[in-house]
C-alpha positions in Angstrom: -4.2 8.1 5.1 -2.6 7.0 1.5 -5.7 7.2 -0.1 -9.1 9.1 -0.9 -11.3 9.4 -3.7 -9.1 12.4 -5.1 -5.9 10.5 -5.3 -4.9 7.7 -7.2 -4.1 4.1 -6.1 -1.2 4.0 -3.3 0.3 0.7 -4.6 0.5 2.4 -8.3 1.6 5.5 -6.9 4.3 4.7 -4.3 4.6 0.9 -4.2 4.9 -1.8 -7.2 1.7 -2.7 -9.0 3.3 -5.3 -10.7 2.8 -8.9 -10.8 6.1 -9.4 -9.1 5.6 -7.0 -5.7 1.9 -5.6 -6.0 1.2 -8.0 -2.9 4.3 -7.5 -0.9 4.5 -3.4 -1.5 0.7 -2.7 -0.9 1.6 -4.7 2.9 4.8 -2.5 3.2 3.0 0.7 2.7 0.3 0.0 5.2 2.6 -1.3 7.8 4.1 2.2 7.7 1.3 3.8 8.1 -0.8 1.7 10.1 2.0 1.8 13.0 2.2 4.9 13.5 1.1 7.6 15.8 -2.7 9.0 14.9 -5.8 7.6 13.7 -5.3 5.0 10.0 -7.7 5.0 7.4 -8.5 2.5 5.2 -10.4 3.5 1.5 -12.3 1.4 -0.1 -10.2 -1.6 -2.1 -7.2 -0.4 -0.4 -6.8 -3.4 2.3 -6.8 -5.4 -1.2 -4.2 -4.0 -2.8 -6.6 -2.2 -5.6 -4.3 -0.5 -8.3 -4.5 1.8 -10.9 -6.4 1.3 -14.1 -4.9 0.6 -17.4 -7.4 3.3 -19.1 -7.4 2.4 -22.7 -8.9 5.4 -24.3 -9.9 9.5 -22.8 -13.5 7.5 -23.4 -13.1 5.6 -20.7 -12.4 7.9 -18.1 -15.6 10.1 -16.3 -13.6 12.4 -13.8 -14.8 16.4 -15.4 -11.7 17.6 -14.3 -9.5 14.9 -16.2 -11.6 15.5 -19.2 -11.2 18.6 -19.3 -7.2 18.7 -18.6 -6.9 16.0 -22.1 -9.1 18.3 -24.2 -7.1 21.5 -23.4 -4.1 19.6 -23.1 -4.4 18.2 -26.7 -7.4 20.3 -28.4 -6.1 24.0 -27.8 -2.5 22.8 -26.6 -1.5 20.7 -29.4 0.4 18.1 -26.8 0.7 14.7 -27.4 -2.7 12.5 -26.9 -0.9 9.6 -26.5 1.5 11.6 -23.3 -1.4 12.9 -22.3 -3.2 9.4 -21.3 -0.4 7.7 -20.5 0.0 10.7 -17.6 -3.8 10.6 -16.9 -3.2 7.2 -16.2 -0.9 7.9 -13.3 -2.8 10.4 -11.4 -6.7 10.4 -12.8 -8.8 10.5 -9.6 -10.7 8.2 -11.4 -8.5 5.7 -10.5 -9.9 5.5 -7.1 -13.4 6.0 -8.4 -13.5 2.6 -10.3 -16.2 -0.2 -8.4 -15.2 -2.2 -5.3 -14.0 -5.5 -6.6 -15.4 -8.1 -4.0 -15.8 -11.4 -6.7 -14.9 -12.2 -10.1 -18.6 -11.7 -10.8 -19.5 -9.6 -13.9 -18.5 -5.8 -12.7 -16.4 -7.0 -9.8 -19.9 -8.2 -8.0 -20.3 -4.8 -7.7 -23.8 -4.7 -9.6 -26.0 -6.6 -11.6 -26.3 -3.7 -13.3 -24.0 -1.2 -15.6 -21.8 0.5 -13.2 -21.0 4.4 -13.9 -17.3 3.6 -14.3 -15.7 0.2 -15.6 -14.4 -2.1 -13.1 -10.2 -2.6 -13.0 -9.6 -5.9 -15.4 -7.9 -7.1 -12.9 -10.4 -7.6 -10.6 -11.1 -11.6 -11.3 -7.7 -12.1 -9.7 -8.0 -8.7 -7.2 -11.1 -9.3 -5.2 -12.6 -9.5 -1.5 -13.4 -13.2 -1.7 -10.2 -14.4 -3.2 -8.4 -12.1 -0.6 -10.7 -13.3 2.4 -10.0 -16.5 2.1 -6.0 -16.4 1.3 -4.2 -16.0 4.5 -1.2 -14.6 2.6 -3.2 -12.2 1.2 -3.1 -7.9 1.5 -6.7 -8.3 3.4 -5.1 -10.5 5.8 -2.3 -8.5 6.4 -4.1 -5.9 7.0 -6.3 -7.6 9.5 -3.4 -8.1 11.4 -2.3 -4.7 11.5 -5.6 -3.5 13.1 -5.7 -6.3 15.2 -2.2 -5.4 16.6 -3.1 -2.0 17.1 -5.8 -3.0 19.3 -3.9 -5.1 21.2 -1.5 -3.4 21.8 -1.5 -0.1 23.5 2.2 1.0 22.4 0.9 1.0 19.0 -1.9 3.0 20.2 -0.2 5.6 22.8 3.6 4.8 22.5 6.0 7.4 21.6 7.3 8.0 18.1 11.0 7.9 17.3 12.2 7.9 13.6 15.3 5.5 13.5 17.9 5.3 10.6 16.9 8.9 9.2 19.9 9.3 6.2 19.4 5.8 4.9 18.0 6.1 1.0 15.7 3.3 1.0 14.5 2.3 4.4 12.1 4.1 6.1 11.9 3.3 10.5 10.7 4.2 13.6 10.5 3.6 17.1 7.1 3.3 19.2 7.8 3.0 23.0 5.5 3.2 25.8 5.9 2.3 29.6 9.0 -0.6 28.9 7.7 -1.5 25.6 8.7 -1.3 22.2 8.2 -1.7 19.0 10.4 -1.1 15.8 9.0 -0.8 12.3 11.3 -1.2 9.5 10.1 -1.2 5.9 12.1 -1.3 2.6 10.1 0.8 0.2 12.1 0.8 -2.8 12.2 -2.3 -5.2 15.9 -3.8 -4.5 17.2 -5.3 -1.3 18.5 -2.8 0.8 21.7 -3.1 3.1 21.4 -0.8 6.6 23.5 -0.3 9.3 22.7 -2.0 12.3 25.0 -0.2 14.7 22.0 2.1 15.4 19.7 -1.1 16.5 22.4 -2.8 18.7 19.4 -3.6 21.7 17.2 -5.1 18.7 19.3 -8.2 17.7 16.9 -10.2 19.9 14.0 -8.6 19.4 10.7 -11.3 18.1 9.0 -10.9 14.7 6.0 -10.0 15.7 4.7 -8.9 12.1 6.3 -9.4 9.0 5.2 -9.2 5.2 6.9 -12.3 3.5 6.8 -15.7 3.7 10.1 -16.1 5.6 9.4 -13.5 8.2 9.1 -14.7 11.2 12.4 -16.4 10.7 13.6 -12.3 9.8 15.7 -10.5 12.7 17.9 -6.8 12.9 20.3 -8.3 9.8 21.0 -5.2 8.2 19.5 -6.2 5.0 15.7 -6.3 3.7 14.0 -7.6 0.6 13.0 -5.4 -2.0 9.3 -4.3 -0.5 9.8 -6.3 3.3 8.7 -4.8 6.1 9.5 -6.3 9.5 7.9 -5.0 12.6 10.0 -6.3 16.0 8.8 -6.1 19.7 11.3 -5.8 23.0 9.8 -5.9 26.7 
């Protein structure tokens, strides 16, 4: 899993929350993770790309145990405030406590009431019936992970191989099961990244099955990705 109710918001954490490459990086890390050997989980918000809050005050926040960090932090410890949030900001397991955002409704549609915690402000563009509805969307992308898992029994019960292990940026692997296989390439990191191909000579040829940019499907074993692109290819 990437997330739980404990942990703060994958796409803030390890991908891009950014205008720019929230959509793309929140796909690239559940490709990873969604191809691979073992059981996925999904957290609430997560299969729409939910990021971390931009807490504006220590008021704002309900987590006891990040309360209690910013008053000894700054009360007894005399650190920063100002550090202090900014860091709380980051890693607050309230940042995964925040309501489900399915509408732009008052709250995020997710009462009609006062919720115990403020919804993300982003949530009238971040929501489950803008994200239904948008087949380009992180929903939709995940929909078609889980779909392909259950299609397809390599994904399932295929073997695991991790493929181009030194390289900096891009993280791979191998699933193969009974003539079939499948090859997972993601580009975590923000800048394109340049691999070496040598390594994937019997994939030149290999079909797109999965991809998460616009231009995938047009993608093959180049030996470069875009900054957050993962490709997933198919042989046999």
């Amino acid at each position: 899993y990437w997330n739980n109710h404990d942990q703060p918001r994958v796409v803030s954490r390890f991908g891009d929350d950014g205008p720019e490459h929230r959509v793309a990086s929140a796909k690239a890390l559940g490709t990873v993770l969604h191809l691979m050997r073992g059981t996925p989980y999904v957290y609430q918000g997560e299969e729409l790309g939910m990021a971390n809050v931009p807490f504006d005050s220590i008021d704002d926040f309900r987590d006891i145990e990040t309360l209690n960090h910013y008053a000894e932090a700054v009360d007894i410890q005399g650190e920063d405030a100002a550090d202090v949030l900014a860091a709380l900001r980051r890693t607050s397991r309230d940042n995964a406590r925040t309501p489900m955002q399915w509408s732009d409704a008052p709250a995020a549609g997710f009462t009609t009431g006062t919720p115990g915690i403020d919804a993300n402000p982003d949530y009238a563009r971040v929501n489950a019936a803008v994200e239904v509805a948008d087949p380009d969307s992180v929903f939709s992308h995940y929909r078609r992970l889980i779909d392909l898992r259950h299609r397809s029994s390599v994904v399932a019960d295929g073997d695991f191989t991790p493929v181009l292990e030194d390289h900096p940026q891009v993280f791979g692997y191998r699933r193969a099961l009974d003539g079939r296989q499948l090859l997972a390439l993601a580009n975590l990191p923000g800048e394109v990244a340049h691999y070496d191909t040598t390594e994937l000579d019997t994939w030149h040829d290999a079909v797109v099955v999965l991809g998460n940019l616009p231009d995938s499907p047009a993608r093959g074993v180049s030996g470069t990705l875009e900054p957050w692109e993962a490709l997933v290819f198919e042989l046999g």
